[in-house]
Z-matrix of the N, CA and C atoms (Angstrom, degrees):
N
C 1 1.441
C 2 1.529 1 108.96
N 3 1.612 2 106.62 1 135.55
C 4 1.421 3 85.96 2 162.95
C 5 1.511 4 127.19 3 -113.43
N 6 1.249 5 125.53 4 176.28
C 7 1.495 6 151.17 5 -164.50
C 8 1.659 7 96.03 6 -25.48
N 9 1.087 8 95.55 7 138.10
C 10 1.558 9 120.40 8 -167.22
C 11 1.658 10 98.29 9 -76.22
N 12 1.699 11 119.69 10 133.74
C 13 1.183 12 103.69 11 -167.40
C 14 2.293 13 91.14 12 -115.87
N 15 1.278 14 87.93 13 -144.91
C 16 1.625 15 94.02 14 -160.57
C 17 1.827 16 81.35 15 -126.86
N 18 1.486 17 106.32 16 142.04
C 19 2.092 18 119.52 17 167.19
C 20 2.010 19 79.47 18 -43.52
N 21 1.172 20 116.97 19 -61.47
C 22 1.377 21 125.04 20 -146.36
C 23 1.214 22 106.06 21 -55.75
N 24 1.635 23 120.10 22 -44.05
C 25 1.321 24 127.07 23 160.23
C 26 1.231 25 113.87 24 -34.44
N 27 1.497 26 113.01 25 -83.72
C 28 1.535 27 121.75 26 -173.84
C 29 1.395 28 119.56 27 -39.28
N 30 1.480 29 119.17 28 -50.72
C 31 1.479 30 111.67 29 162.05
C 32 1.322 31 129.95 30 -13.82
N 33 1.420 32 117.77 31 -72.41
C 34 1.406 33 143.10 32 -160.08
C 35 1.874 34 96.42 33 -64.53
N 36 1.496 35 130.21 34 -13.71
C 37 1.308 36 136.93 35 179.49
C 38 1.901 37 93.47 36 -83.00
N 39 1.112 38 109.12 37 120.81
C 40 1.643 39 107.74 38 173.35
C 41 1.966 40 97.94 39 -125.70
N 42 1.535 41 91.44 40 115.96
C 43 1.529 42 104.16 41 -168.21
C 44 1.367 43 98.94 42 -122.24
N 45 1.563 44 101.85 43 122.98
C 46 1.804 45 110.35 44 -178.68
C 47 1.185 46 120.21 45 -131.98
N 48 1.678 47 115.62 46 160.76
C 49 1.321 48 117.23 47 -177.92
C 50 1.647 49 121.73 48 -86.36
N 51 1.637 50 111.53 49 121.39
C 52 1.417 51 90.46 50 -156.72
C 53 1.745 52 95.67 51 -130.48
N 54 1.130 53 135.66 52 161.09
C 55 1.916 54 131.42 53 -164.04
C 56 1.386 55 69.72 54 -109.37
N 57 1.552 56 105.23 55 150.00
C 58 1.349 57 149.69 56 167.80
C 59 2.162 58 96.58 57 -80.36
N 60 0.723 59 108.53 58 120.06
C 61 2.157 60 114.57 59 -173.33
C 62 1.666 61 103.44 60 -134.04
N 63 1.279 62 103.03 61 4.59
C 64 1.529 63 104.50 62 178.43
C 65 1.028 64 129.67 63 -161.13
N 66 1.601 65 169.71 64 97.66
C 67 0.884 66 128.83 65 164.80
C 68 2.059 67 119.90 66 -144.35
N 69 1.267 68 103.26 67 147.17
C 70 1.481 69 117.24 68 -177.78
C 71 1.357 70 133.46 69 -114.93
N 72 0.993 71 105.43 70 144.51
C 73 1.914 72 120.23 71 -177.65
C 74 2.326 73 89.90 72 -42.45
N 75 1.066 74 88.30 73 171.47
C 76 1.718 75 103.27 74 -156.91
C 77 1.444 76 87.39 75 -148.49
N 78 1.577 77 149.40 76 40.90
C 79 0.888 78 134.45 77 -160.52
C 80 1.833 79 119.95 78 -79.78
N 81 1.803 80 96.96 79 -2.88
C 82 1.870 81 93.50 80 173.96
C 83 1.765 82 99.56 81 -104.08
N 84 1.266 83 123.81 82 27.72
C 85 1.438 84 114.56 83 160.88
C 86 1.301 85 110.89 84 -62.49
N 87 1.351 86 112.98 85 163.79
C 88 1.763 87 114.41 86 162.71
C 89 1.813 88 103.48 87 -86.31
N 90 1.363 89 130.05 88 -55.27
C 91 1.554 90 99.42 89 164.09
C 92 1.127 91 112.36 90 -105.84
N 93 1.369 92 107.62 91 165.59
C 94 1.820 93 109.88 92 178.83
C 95 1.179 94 129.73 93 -47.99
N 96 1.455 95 108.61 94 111.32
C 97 2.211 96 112.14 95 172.60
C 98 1.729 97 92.70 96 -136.51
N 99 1.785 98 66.01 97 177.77
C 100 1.464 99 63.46 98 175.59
C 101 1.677 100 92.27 99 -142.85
N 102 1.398 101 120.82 100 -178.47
C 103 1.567 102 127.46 101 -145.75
C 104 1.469 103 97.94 102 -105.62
N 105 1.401 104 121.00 103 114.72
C 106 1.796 105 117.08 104 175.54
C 107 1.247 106 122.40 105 -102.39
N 108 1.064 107 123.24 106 124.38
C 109 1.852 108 116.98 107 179.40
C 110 1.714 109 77.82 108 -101.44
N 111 1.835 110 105.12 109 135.01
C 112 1.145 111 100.77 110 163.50
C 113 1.698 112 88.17 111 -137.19
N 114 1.506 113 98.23 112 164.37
C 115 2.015 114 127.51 113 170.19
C 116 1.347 115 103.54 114 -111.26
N 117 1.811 116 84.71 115 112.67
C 118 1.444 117 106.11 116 159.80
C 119 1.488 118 109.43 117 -107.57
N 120 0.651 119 141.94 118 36.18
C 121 1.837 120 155.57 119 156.84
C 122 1.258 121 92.35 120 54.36
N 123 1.459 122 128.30 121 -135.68
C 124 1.748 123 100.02 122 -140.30
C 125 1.340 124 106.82 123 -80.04
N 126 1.904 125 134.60 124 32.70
C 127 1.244 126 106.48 125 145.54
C 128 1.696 127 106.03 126 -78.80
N 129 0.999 128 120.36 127 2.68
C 130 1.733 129 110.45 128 -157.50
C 131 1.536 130 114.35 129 70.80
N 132 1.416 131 92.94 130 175.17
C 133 1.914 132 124.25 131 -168.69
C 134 1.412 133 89.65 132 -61.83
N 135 1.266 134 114.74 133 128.39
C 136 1.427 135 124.65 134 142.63
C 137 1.385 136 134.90 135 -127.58
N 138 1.209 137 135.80 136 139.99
C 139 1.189 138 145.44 137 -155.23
C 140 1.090 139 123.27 138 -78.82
N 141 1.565 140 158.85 139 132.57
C 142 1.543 141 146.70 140 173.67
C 143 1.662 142 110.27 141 -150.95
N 144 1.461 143 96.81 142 146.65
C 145 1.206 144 111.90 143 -174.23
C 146 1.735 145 97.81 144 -94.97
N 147 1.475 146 132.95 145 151.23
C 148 1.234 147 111.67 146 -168.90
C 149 1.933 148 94.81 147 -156.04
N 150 1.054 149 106.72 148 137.16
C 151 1.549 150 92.71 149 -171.65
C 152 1.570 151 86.85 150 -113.10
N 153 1.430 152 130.64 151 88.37
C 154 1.244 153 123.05 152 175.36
C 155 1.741 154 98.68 153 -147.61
N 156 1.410 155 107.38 154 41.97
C 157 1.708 156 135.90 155 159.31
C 158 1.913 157 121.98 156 -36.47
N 159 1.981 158 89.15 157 -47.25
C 160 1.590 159 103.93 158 -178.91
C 161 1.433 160 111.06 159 -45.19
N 162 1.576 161 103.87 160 -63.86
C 163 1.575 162 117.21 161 -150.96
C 164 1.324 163 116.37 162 -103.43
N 165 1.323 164 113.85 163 -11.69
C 166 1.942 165 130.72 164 178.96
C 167 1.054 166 112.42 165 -123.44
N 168 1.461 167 104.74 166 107.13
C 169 1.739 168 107.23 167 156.24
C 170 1.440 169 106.86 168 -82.51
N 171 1.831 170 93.09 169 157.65
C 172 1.506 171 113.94 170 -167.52
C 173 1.716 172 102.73 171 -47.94
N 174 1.109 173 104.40 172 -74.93
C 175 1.685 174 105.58 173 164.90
C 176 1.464 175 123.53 174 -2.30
N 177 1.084 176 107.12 175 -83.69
C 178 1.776 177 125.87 176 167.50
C 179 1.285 178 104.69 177 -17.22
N 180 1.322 179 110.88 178 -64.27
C 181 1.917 180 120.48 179 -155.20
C 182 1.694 181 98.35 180 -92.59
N 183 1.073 182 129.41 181 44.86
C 184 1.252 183 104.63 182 166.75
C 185 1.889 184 85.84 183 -124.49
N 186 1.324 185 102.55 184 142.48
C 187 1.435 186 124.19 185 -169.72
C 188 1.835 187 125.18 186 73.12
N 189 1.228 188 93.27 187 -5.06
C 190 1.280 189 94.87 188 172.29
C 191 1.665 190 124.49 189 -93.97
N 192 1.504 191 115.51 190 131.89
C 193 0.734 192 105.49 191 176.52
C 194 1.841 193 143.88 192 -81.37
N 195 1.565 194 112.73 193 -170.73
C 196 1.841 195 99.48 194 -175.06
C 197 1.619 196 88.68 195 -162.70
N 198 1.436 197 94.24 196 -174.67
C 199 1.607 198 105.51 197 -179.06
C 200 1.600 199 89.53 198 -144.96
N 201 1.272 200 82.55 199 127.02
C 202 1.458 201 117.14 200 178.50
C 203 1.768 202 123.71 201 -113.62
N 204 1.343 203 129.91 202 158.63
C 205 1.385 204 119.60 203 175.62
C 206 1.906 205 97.35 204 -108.50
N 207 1.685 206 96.00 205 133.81
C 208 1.158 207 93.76 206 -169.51
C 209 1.445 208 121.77 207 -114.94
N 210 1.463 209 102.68 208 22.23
C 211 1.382 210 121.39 209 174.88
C 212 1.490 211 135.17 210 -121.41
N 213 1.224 212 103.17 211 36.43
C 214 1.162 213 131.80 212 161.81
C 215 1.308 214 112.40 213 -60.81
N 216 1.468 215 112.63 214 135.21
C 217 1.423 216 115.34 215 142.68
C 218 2.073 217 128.91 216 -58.39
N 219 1.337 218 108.89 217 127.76
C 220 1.210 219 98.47 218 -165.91
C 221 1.466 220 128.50 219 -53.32
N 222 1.449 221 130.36 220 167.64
C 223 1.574 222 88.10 221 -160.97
C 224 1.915 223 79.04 222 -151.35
N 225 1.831 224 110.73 223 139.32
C 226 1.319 225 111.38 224 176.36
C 227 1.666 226 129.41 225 -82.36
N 228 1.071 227 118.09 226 64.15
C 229 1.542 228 105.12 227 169.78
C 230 1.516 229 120.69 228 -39.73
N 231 1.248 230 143.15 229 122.76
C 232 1.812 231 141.98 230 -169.75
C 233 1.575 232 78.00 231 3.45
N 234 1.248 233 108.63 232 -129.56
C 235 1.599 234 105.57 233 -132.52
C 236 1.765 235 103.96 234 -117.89
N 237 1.652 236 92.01 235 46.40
C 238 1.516 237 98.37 236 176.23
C 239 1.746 238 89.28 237 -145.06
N 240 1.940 239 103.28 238 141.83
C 241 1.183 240 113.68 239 -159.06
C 242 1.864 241 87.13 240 -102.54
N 243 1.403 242 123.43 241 135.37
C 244 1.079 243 125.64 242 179.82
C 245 1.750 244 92.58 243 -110.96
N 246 1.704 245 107.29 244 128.65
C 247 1.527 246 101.10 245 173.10
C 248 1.665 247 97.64 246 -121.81
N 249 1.286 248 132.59 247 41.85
C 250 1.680 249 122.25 248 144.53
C 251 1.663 250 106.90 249 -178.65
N 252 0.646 251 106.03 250 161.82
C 253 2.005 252 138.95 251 -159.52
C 254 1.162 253 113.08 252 -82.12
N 255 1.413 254 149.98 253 40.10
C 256 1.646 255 155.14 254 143.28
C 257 1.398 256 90.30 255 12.97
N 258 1.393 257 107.16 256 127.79
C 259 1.773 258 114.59 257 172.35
C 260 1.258 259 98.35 258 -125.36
N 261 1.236 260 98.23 259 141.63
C 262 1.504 261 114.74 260 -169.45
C 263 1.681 262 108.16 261 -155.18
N 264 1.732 263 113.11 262 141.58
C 265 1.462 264 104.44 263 -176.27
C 266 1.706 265 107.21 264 -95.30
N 267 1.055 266 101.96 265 135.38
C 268 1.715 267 105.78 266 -175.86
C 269 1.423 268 114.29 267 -115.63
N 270 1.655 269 100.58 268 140.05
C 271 1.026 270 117.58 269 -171.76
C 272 1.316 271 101.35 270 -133.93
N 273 1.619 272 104.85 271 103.40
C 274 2.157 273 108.80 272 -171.03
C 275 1.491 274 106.73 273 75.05
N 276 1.853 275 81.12 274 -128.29
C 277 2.014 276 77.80 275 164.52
C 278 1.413 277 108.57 276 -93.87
N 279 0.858 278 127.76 277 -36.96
C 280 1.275 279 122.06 278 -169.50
C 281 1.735 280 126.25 279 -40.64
N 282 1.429 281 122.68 280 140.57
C 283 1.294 282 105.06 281 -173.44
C 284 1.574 283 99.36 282 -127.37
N 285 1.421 284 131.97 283 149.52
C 286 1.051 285 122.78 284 178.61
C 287 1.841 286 115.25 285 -114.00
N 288 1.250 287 134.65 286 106.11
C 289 0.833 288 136.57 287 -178.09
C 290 2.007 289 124.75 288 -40.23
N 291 1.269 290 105.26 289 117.21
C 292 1.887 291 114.54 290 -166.21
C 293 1.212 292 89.34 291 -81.19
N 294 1.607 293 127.13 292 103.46
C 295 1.845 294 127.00 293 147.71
C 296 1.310 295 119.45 294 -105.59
N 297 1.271 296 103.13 295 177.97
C 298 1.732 297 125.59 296 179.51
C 299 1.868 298 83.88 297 -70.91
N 300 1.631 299 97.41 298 159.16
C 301 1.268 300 97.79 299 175.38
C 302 1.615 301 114.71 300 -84.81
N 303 1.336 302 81.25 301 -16.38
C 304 2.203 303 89.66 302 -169.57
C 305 1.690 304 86.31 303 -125.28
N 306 1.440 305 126.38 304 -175.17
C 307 1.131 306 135.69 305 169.17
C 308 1.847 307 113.52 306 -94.12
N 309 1.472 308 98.16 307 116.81
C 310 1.564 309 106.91 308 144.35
C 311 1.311 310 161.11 309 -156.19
N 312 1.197 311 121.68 310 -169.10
C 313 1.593 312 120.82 311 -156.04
C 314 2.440 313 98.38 312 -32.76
N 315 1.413 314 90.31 313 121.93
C 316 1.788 315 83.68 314 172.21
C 317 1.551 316 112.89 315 -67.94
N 318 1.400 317 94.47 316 161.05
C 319 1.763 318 112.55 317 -168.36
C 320 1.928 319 101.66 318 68.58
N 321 1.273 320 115.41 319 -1.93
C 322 1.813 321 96.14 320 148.30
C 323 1.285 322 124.38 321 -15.13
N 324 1.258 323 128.22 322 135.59
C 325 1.589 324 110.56 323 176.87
C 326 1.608 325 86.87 324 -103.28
N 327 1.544 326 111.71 325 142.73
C 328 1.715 327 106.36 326 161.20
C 329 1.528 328 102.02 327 -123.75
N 330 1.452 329 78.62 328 140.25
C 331 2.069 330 92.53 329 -168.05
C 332 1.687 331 91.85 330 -128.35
């Protein structure tokens, strides 16, 4: 486990539901992802790098949704700007994509 945090901590994490509207091969990563434009509705499109290659083909992930952290500082993968954090539970490599159980409205906040 790690280090015990503060309610106050956790707050400041803003994690939303956002549809997958795009996504592409990532072929200058160091391990395999691939590139997600996802819609979080009125935060807008945001971008993510996602190494979850094993278990999702590109196909699969387009319209589906995930929960992402959307308060990140933006961050440079080579020469693609990733602006939020795809959470996913991993097992090895494998990563398993975190959704709503049913579909809803994007930019949901889940607390």
């Amino acid at each position: 486990m790690k280090q015990l945090i503060t309610f106050e901590d956790f707050s400041k994490i803003d994690l939303r539901v956002g549809t997958i509207i795009e996504v592409n091969d990532f072929p200058e990563a160091r391990n395999p992802a691939y590139q997600l434009t996802i819609d979080f509705g009125s935060l807008g499109i945001k971008n993510s790098s996602a190494q979850i290659t094993t278990l999702y083909k590109k196909e699969a992930l387009l319209g589906r949704q995930l929960v992402a952290v959307v308060n990140f500082p933006r961050k440079q993968i080579g020469k693609f700007m990733s602006a939020c954090l795809v959470l996913g539970a991993v097992n090895n490599k494998d990563v398993y994509l975190l959704h709503p159980e049913m579909n809803v409205k994007n930019g949901s906040l889940v607390s």
